[in-house]
C-alpha positions in Angstrom: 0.0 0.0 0.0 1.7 3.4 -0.8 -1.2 5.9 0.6 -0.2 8.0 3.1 -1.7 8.6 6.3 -2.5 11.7 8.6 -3.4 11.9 11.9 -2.6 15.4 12.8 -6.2 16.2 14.0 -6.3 19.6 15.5 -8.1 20.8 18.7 -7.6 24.0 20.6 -5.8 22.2 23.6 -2.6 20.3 20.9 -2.5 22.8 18.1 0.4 22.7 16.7 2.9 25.0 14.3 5.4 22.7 13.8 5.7 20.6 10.8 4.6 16.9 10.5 7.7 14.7 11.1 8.0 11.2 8.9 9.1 8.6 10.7 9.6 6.1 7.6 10.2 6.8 4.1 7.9 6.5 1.2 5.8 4.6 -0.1 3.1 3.8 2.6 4.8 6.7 5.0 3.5 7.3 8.0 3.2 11.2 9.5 2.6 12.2 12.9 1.8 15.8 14.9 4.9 16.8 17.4 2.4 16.5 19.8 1.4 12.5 19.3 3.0 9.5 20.8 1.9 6.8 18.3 3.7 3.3 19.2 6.0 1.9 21.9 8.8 4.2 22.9 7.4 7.2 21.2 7.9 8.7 17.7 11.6 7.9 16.8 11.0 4.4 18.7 13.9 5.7 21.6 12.1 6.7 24.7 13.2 10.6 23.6 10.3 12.9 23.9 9.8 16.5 22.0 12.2 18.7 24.2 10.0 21.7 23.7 7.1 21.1 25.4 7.3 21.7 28.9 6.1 19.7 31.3 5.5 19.8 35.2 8.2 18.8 37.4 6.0 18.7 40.6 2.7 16.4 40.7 0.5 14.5 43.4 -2.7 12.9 43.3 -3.9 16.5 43.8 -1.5 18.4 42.2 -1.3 18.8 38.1 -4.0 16.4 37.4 -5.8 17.7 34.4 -8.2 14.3 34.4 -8.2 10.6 35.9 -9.7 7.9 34.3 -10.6 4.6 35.9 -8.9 1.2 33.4 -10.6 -2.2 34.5 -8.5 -4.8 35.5 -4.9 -5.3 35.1 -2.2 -4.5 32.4 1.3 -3.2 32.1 1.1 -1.8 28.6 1.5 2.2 27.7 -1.2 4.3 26.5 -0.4 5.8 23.2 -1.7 9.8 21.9 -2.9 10.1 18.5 -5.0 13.5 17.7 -7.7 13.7 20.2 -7.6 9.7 21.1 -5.9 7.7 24.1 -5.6 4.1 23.5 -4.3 1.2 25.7 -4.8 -2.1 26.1 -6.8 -3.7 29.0 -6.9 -7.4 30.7 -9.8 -8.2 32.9 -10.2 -11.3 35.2 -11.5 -13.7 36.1 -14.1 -13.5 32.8 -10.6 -13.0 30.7 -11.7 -10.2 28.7 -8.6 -8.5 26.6 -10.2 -5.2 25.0 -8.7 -1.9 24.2 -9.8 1.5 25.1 -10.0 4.7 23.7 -10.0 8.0 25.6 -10.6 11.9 24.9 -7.2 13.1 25.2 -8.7 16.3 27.0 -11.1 15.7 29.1 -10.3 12.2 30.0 -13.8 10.6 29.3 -14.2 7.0 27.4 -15.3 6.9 23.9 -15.4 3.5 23.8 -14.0 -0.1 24.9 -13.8 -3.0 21.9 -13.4 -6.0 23.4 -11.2 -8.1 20.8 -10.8 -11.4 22.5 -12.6 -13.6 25.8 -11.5 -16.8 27.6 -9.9 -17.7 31.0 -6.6 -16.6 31.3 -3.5 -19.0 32.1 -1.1 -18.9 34.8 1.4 -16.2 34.5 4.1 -14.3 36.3 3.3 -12.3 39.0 5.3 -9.4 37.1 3.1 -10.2 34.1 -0.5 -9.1 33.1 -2.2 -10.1 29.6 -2.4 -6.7 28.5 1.2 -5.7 28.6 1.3 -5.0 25.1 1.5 -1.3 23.9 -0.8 -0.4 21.1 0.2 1.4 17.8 -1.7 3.7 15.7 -0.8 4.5 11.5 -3.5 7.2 11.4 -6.2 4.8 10.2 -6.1 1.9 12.7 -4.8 1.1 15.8 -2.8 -2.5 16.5 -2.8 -4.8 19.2 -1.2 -8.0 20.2 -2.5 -10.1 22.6 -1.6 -13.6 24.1 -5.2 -15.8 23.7 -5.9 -19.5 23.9 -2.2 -20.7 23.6 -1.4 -18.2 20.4 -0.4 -14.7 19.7 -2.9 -12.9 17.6 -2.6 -9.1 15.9 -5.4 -7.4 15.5 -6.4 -3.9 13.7 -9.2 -1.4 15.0 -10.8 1.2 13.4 -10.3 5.0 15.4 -14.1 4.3 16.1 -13.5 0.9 17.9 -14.4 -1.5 14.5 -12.2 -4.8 14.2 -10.9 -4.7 10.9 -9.1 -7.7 11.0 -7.6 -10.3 13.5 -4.4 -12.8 12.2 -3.1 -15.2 14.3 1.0 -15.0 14.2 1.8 -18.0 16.1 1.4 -20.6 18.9 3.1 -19.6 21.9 4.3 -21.7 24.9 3.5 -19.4 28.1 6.8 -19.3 29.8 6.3 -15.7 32.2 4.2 -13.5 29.6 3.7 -12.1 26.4 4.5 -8.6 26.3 6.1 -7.3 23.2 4.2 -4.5 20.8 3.8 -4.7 17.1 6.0 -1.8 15.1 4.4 0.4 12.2 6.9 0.3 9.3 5.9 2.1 5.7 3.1 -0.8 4.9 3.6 -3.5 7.4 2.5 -3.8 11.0 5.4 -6.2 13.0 4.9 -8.6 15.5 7.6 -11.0 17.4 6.8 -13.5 19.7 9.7 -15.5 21.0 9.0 -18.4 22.9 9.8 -22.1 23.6 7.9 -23.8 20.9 7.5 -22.0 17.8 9.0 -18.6 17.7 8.3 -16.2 15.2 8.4 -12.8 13.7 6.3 -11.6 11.4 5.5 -8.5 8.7 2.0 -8.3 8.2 0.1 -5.9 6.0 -1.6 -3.2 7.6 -4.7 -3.0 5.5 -5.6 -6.6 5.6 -3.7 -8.7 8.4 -2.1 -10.6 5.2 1.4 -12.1 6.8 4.2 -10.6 3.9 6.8 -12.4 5.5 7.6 -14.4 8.6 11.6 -15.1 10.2 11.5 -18.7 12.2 12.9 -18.0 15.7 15.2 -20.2 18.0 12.6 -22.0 20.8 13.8 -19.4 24.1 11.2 -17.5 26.0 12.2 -13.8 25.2 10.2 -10.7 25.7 11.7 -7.8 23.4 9.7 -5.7 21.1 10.8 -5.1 17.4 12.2 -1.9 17.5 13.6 -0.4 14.1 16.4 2.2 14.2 18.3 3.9 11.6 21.9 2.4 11.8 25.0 2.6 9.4 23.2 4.7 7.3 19.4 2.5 6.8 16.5 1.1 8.7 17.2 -2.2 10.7 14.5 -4.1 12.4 16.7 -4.9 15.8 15.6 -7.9 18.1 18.1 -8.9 21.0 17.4 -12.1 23.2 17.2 -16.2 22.1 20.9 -15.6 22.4 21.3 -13.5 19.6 21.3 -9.8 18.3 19.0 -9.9 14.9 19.0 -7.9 11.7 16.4 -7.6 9.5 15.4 -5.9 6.6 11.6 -4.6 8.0 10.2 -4.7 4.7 11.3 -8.0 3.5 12.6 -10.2 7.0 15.7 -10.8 5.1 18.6 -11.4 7.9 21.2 -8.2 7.4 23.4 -9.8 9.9 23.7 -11.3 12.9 25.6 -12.4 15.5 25.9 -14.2 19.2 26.5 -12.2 22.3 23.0 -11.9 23.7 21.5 -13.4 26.6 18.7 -15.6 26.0 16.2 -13.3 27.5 15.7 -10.0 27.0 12.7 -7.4 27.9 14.3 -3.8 26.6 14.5 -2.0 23.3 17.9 -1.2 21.4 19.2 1.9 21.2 21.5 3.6 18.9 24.0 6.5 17.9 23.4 5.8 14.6 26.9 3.9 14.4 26.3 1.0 16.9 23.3 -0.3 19.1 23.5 -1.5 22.7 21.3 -4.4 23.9 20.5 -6.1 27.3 19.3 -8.5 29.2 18.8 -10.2 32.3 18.9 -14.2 31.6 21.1 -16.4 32.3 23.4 -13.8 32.6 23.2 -9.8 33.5 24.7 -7.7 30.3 25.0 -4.3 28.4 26.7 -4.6 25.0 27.7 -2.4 21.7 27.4 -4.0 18.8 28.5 -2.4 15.7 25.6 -1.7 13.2 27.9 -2.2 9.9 27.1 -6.0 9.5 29.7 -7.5 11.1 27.8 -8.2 14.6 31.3 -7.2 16.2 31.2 -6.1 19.9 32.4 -3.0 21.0 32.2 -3.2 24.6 30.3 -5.0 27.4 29.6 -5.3 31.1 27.5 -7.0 33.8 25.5 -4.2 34.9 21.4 -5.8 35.3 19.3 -3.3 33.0 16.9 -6.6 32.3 13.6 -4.5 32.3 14.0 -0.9 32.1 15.1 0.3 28.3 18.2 2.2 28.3 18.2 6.1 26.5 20.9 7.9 24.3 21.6 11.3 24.6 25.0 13.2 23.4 27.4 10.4 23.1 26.7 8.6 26.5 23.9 6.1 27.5 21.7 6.1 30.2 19.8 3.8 32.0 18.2 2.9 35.6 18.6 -0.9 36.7 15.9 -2.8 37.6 17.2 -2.5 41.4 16.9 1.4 41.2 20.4 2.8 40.1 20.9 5.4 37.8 23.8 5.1 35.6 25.3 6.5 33.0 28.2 5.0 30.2 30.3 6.9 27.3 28.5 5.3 24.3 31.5 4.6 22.2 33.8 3.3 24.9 31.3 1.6 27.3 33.3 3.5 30.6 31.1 4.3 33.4 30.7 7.9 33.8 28.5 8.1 37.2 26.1 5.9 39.0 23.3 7.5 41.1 21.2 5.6 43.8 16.9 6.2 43.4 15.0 3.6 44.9 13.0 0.9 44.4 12.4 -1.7 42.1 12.2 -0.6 38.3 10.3 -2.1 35.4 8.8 0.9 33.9 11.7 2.6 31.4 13.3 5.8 31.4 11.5 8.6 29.2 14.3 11.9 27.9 12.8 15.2 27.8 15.4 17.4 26.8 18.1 17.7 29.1 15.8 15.7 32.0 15.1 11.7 32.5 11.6 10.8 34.0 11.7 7.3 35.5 9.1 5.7 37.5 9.5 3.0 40.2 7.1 -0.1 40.9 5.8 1.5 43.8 4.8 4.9 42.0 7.8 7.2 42.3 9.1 9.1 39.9 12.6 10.5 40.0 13.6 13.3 37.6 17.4 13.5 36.9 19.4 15.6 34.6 20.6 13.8 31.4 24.2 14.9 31.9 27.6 12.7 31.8 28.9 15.9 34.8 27.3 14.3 37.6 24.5 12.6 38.8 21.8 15.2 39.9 18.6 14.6 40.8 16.2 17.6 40.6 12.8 15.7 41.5 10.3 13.1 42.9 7.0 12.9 42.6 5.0 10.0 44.2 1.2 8.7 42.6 -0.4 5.5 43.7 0.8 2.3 44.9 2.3 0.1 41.8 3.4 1.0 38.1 4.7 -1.5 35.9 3.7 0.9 32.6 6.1 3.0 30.6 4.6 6.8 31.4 3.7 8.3 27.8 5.2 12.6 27.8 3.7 14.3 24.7 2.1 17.4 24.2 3.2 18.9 27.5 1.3 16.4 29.4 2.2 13.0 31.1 0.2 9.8 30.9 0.3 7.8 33.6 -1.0 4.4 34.3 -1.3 3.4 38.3 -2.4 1.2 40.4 -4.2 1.9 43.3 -5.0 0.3 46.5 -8.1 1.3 48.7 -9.9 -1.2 51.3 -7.8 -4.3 50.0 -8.7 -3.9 46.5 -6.9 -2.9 43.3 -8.2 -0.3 40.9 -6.0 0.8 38.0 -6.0 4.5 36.7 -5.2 6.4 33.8 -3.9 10.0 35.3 -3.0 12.9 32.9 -0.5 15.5 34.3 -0.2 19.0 33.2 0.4 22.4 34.2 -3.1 24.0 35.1 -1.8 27.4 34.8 
């Protein structure tokens, strides 16, 4: 499909000057507003938000709430911002209902749910929920995966809640969870689902749920996202985990290169300078590693630091990440040296979202610590505390934060979607 898609829709809250931004070159382009956050890890797929906007440093459960909205049931996924719309995935037991919903993005109320699939959910991890997918959005439709009846299914929605179309990808063996998000690339929507019996990733078309191609992966549980990056000069679909740091071409699943040095399971995204791309993972073994991004898989430089969880940021030649036992740290990019190391708190699952010059990261019991995205020294410049457990990835566009929590009142749990904003 080569048509091109806009979802700059214009309200008086998230008008916008700024040009549209393509994230993928022609045909079957995709174009986004500065103010949107269409797919896992925001627009350029890195955790980086738009450094203009400016969002509050201070917040409560009273303080810089523009609107609250209750989520039934359980999931770790992030909402995503398209034009006026909020979507995320929900998981509610014990009837097993996996739906997504779709919120005004100003005033908080629910347009609709679509329930897209219904049946008792297995035994999982106690980390895990079955909605820990984050949707994406191409302007038309908005993707899902979901975990259902012992196989992985994508599905498409209409902006108006219509299933378009539902394909299953694979089988999957239920090791701890399914988690990963499909990718928007040009015409394809991309799903992975690693597991012990029959991994697989998989280039589907957007329109119809047809599969275009499909790459045969080794039988590991693993739990990363397909995450594509511009490295060495062109557009690499990256997968790390199954012991392995993959290549592909997104368009076609052709193997670019790749190359051993992985740990068998992985949760985080790659990130990249544009030269190299650093991975890691958190089974059998703790590891961050460069690899170089011209084809020859070659490692540039590793440690044993545990980022298992939490996906790691660039930002001016160094990398920055919080481990999943609540250390800050920061690394020279090129040379892998540790710069600093900073102590925040808590357990960590949620990853690290760059606003500029500032990193926003949110513990599992609510917390968020704001540091400054600096190789001079750790400095931390704020904390903010909001309900009892996050698991979810805050989404930071358009001056506002979206913020999934759980809440508990009276012994029971009640998960909450909370926008953040300035009220001035």
């Amino acid at each position: 499909m080569s048509s091109r898609f806009l979802f700059a829709l214009t309200v008086a809250a998230f008008t916008c000057a700024s040009p549209l931004i393509a994230v993928a070159a022609p045909p079957g382009a995709v174009t986004f507003a500065p103010t949107d956050w269409p797919w896992w890890r925001g627009p350029q797929r890195n955790g980086v938000a738009d450094a203009s906007q400016k969002v509050p440093l201070k917040w409560s459960a009273t303080e810089n709430v523009l609107w609250k909205a209750p989520v039934p049931g359980r999931g770790h996924g992030s909402p995503i911002v398209v034009g006026t719309q909020v979507f995320l995935a929900a998981a509610e037991a014990p009837e097993g209902i996996q739906s997504v919903l779709c919120l005004d993005r100003v005033t908080g109320r629910q347009l609709w749910q679509k329930e897209v699939h219904c049946g008792p959910f297995p035994k999982g991890n106690d980390k895990s929920s079955f909605a820990s997918s984050t949707p994406a959005c191409d302007g038309q439709r908005v993707f899902i995966n979901f975990l259902h009846n012992g196989a992985v299914y994508a599905t498409a929605l209409s902006r108006d809640g219509k299933q378009l179309w539902q394909t299953k990808v694979t089988d999957y063996l239920l090791h701890q969870g399914f988690p990963t998000s499909p990718a928007v690339y040009q015409s394809l929507v991309i799903v992975s689902a690693d597991n012990k019996g029959t991994g697989k990733i998989a280039g589907l078309e957007r329109g119809t749920g047809k599969i275009v191609w499909q790459h045969e992966r080794p039988k590991f549980p693993n739990y990363a996202s397909p995450i594509i990056l511009k490295v060495n000069g062109r557009d690499q679909l990256l997968l790390s985990g199954c012991d392995l740091v993959t290549s592909l071409d997104p368009l076609t699943g052709k193997v670019l290169w790749e190359t051993k040095g992985s740990t068998t399971e992985c949760v985080t995204s790659p990130v990249t300078d544009g030269n190299s791309i650093t991975v890691s993972g958190g089974y059998p073994k703790s590891h961050v590693a460069a690899f170089r991004g011209d084809g020859t898989g070659s490692i540039a430089w590793e440690n044993s630091s545990r980022v298992y969880v939490p996906s790691m940021l660039f930002h001016q030649g160094h990398l920055f990440a919080v481990q999943d036992a609540g250390v800050a740290v920061c690394w020279n990019f090129e040379t892998g040296v540790e710069v600093w190391k900073g102590r925040l708190g808590g357990g960590f699952s949620a990853s690290p979202v760059l606003v500029g010059e500032r990193v926003f990261a949110v513990n599992e019991a609510g917390r968020t610590f704001i540091f400054k995205a600096t190789p001079a020294a750790f400095e931390l410049i704020g904390e903010n505390q909001l309900g009892d457990e996050v698991m979810a990835t805050p989404t930071i566009c358009g001056s506002r934060i979206y913020m999934r929590v759980g809440v508990r009142k009276d012994g029971q749990r009640q998960e909450w979607l909370y926008c953040i904003g300035s009220k001035e």
